[in-house]
LOMI-978562 format. One line per 8 residues: number of its first residue (from 1); for each residue x, y, z of C-alpha. Coordinates in steps of 0.25 Angstrom, whole numbers, plus 5000, padded with zeros to 4 digits. Layout:
BEGIN
NUM) X/Y/Z; ...
***
This chain:
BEGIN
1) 4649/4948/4944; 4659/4935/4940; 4655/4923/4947; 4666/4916/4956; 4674/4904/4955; 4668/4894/4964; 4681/4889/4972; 4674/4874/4973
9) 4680/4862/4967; 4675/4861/4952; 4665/4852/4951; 4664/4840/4939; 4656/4845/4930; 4667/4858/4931; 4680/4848/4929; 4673/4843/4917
17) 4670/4856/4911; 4685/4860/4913; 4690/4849/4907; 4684/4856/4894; 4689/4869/4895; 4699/4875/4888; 4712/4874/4895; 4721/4883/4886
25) 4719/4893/4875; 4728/4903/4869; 4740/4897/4874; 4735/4901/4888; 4732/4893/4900; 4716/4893/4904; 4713/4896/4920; 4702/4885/4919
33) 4692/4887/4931; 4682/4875/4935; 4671/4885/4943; 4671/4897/4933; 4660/4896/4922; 4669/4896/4912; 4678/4887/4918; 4690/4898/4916
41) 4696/4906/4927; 4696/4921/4924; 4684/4920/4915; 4669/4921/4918; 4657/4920/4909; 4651/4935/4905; 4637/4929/4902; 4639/4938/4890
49) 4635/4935/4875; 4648/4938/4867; 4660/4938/4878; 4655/4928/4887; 4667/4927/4896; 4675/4937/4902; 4689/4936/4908; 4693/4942/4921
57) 4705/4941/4930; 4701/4945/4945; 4693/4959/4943; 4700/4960/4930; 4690/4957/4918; 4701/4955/4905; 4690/4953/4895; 4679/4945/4889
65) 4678/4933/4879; 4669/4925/4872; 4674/4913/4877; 4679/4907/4891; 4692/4903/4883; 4697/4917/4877; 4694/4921/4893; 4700/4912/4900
73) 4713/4915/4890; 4711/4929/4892; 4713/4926/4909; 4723/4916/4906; 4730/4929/4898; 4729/4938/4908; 4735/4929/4921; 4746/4924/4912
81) 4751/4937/4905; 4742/4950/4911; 4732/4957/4905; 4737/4963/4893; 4736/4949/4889; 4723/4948/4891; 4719/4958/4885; 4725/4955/4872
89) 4719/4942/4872; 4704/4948/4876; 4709/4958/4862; 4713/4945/4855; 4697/4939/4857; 4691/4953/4856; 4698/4953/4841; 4695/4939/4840
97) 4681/4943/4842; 4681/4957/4832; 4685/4947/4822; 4674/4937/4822; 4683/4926/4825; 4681/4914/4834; 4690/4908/4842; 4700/4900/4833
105) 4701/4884/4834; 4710/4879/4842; 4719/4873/4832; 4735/4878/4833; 4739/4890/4827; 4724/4894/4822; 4719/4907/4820; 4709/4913/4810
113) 4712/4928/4806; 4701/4936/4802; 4701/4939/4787; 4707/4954/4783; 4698/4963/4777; 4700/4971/4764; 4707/4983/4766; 4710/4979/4782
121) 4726/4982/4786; 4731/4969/4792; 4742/4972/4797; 4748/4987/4803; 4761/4989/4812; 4765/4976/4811; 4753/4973/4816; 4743/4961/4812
129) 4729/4968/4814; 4716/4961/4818; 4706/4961/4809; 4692/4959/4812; 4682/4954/4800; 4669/4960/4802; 4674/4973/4813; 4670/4987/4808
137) 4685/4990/4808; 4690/4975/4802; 4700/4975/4814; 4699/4969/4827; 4699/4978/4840; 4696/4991/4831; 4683/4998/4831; 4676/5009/4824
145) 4673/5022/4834; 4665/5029/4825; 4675/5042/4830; 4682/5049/4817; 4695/5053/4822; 4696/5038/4828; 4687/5029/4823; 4692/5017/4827
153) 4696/5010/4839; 4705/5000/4843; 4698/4990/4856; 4706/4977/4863; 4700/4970/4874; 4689/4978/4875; 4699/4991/4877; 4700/5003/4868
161) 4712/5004/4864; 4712/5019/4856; 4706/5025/4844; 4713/5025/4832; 4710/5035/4818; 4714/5020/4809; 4709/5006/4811; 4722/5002/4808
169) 4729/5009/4820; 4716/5003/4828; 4720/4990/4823; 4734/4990/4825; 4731/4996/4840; 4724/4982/4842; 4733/4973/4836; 4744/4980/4845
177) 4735/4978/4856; 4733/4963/4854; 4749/4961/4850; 4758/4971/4861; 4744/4976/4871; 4740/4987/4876; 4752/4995/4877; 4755/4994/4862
185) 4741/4996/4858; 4742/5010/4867; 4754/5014/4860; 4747/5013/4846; 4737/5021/4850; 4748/5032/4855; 4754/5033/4841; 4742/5034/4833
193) 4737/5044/4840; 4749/5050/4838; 4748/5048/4824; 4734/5054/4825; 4739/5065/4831; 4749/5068/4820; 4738/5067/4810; 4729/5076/4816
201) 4738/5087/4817; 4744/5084/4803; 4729/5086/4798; 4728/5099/4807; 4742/5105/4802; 4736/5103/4786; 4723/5108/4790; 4730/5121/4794
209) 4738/5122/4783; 4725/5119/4774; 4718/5130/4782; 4730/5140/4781; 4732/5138/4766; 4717/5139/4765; 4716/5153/4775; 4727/5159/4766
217) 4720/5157/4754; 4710/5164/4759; 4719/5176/4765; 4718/5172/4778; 4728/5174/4790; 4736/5163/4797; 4743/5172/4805; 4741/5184/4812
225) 4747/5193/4822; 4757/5180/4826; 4745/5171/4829; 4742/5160/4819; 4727/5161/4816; 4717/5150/4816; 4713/5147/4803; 4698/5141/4799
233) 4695/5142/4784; 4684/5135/4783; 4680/5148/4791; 4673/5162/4786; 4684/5168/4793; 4694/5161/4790; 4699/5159/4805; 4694/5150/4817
241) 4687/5155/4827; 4684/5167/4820; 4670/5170/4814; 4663/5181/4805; 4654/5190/4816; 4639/5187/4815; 4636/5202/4814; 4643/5204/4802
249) 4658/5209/4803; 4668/5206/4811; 4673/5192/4817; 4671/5183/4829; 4680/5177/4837; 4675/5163/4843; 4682/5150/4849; 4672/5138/4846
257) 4672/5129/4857; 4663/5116/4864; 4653/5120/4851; 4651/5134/4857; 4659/5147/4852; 4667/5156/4862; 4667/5171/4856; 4681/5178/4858
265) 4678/5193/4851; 4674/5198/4839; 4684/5204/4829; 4684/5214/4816; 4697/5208/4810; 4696/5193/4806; 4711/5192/4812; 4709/5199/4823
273) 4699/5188/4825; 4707/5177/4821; 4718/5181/4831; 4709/5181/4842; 4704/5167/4839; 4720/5161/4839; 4723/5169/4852; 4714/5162/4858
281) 4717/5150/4854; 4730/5152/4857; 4725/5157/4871; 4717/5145/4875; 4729/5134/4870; 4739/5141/4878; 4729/5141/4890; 4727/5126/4888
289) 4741/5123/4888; 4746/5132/4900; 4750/5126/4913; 4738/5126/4924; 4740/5138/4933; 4747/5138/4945; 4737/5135/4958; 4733/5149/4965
297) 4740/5148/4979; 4729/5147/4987; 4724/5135/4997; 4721/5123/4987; 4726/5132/4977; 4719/5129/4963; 4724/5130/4950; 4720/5144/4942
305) 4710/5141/4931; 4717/5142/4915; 4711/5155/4909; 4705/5154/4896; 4711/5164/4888; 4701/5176/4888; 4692/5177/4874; 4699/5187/4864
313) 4693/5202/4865; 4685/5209/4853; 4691/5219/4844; 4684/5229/4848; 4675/5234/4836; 4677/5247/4824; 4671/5257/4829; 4663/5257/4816
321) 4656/5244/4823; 4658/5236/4811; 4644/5226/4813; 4632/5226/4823
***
């Protein structure tokens, strides 16, 4: 728990340590406080290594520094302009940090940059990015998920912001975070996953196409009897879902899901079997896409459970009895 502020006078020895307190930084007036151990108001001391002062505002913590200074600007932010713009001072030192850079000397208009690397972009969507010598990523506020789809991820004042595909869009997510705040970083994260989106069904579209041109090479069907087939090349078959029957002849119809298989019949005609499987499908996406079914009308009356479309029946065999 915090300690207190004692509400007794200060004492001497606590005027002469104020007088050496910082009295304004960042443009900002300091709330100097003559009984709190730091001797700022709004800002306690974490007893932690790194970030050894914290800032809070009532019940309200607003972030952590390394010094009482960069905290007590962080609380003179937030009761002079809110919290958004505490928080992108608490992303100002977290980059400040990432970068391996102290705090500059307070000299007018002084400010060290860190030093682009090769091959980093510096700037994107008229944009200045923040680079960070000695990062995994190069940029501030971007780190490595280790995920392939999204493997980097764009972090401000200890927040996750979103997961993005390039560093570059995890950059510019950060700097848009630190320059307009939240509600621009959010909308960035909205249009690349768009764009994600797009891609990914781009990608899809011409893995079809591949598939088809691949499956009619091999004489394989793409249509049949009005339904449009499900097409797997790499496949013995030459269709998804549908598999060469263990005994011998004839072809099995299974749906793989959750790392098991669901057996929906047994067929002699590979099309016969290929049909099944994309009536099924087609079954269970117009089942998950129906409107929930009216309550019975009974006491309490609760909603009738979706049916899952029943499994396809087997042809029924030749009476030769082709296989045992």
């Amino acid at each position: 728990s915090r300690p207190r502020h004692s509400s007794s006078a200060p004492s001497f020895e606590q005027s002469r340590a104020m007088a050496a307190l910082q009295k304004e930084a960042e443009g900002m007036e300091l709330h100097l406080c003559p009984t709190s151990q730091s001797g700022y108001k709004g800002v306690w001391n974490t007893g932690k290594k790194n970030l050894r002062y914290e800032a809070a505002a009532g019940s309200h913590r607003l972030g952590r520094f390394e010094t009482a200074v960069d905290a007590a600007v962080c609380y003179a932010k937030y009761t002079a302009s809110g919290a958004e713009a505490a928080s992108k001072w608490v992303a100002t030192c977290e980059a400040r940090r990432a970068g391996g850079r102290r705090r500059p000397a307070a000299t007018p208009g002084s400010q060290r940059e860190a030093a682009p690397a090769a091959g980093l972009v510096t700037e994107a969507e008229g944009l200045r990015l923040h680079l960070a010598a000695g990062t995994a990523t190069g940029y501030a506020g971007v780190w490595t998920t280790g995920k392939v789809a999204r493997p980097f991820e764009a972090v401000a004042g200890g927040k996750r912001i979103g997961r993005f595909a390039s560093v570059v869009d995890a950059a510019v997510c950060y700097a848009r975070h630190l320059e307009s705040g939240p509600a621009a970083a959010r909308e960035w994260l909205a249009a690349c996953d768009a764009k994600s989106a797009e891609a990914q069904r781009a990608d899809s579209d011409k893995k079809r196409e591949e598939a088809v041109a691949s499956c009619a090479g091999k004489g394989l069907q793409t249509e049949y009897k009005g339904v449009q087939l499900h097409l797997a090349p790499g496949s013995k078959t030459g269709y998804a879902g549908v598999w060469l029957n263990g005994r011998g002849s004839g072809y099995r119809v299974a749906l793989e899901q959750n790392g098991s298989r669901r057996d929906l019949g047994r067929f002699n005609d590979v099309l016969e079997a290929a049909l099944a499987y994309a009536q099924y499908v087609q079954g269970r996406a117009a089942a998950a896409t129906a409107p929930p079914a009216a309550a019975a009308a009974r006491p309490g009356g609760k909603r009738k459970r979706a049916q899952e479309p029943p499994p396809v029946a087997a042809e029924e065999r030749s009476e030769e009895g082709q296989g045992s």
